[in-house]
C-alpha positions as CSV (number, residue, x, y, z in Angstrom):
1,X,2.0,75.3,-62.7
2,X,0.0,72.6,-60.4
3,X,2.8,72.0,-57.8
4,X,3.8,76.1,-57.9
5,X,3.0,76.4,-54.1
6,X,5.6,77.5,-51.2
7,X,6.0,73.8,-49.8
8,X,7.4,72.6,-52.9
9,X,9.9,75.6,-53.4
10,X,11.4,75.3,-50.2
11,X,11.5,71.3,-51.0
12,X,15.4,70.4,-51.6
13,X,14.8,67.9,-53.8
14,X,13.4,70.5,-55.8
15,X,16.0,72.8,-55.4
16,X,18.7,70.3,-55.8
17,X,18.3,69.3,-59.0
18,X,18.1,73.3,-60.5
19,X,21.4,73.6,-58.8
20,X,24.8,73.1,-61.1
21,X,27.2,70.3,-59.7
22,X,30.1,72.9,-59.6
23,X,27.8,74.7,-57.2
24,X,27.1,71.6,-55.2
25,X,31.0,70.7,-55.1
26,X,32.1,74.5,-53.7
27,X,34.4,73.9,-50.6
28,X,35.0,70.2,-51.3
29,X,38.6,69.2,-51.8
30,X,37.6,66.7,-54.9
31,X,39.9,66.5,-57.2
32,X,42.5,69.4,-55.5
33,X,46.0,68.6,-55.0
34,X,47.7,70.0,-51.5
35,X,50.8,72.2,-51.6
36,X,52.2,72.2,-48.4
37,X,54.3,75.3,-47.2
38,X,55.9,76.5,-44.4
39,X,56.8,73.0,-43.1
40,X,53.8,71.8,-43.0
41,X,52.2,75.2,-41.3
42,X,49.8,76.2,-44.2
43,X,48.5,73.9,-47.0
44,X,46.9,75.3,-49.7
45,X,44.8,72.8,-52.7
46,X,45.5,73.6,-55.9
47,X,43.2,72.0,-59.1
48,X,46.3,71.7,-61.3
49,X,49.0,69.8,-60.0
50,X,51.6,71.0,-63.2
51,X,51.2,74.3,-61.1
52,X,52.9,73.2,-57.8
53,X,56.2,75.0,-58.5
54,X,54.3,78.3,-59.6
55,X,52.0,77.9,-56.3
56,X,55.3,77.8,-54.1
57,X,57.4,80.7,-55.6
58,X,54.3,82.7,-55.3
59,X,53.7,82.3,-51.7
60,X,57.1,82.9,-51.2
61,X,57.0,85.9,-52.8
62,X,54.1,87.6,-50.8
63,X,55.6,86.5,-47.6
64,X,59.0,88.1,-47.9
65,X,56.9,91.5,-49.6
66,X,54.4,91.1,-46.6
67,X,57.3,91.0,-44.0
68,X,59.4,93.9,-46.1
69,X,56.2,96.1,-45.4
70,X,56.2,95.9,-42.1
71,X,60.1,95.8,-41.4
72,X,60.5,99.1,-43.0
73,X,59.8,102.0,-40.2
74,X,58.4,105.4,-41.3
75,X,60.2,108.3,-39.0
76,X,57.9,110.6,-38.8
């Protein structure tokens, strides 16, 4: 353990190359496919573009539950 010393663990070259590349990729848009909803208002990135359709009827789905909730008043 010669280079074992604090310099050389706070080195990113060190640290880089323990790192996975599915680590180093997190937040990058590589190889996602958008989905634009709401006319163009929210875009979500999806890995698999067969599951476009699914994506779609999905958000759908939790916006018209979402706006349900909060249309229905309790009377206390």
């Amino acid at each position: 353990m010669k280079k074992d010393t604090l310099e050389h663990r706070m080195m990113q070259e060190s640290n880089r190359l323990k790192v996975p590349d599915s680590k180093l990729l997190s937040g990058s848009l590589a190889g996602k496919y958008p989905v634009i909803l709401d006319g163009g208002k929210t875009t979500i990135f999806i890995s698999d573009p067969s599951k476009e359709a699914e994506t779609r009827k999905n958000y759908e789905n939790r916006q018209s539950n979402r706006f349900m909730v909060f249309s229905k008043k309790q009377k206390v």
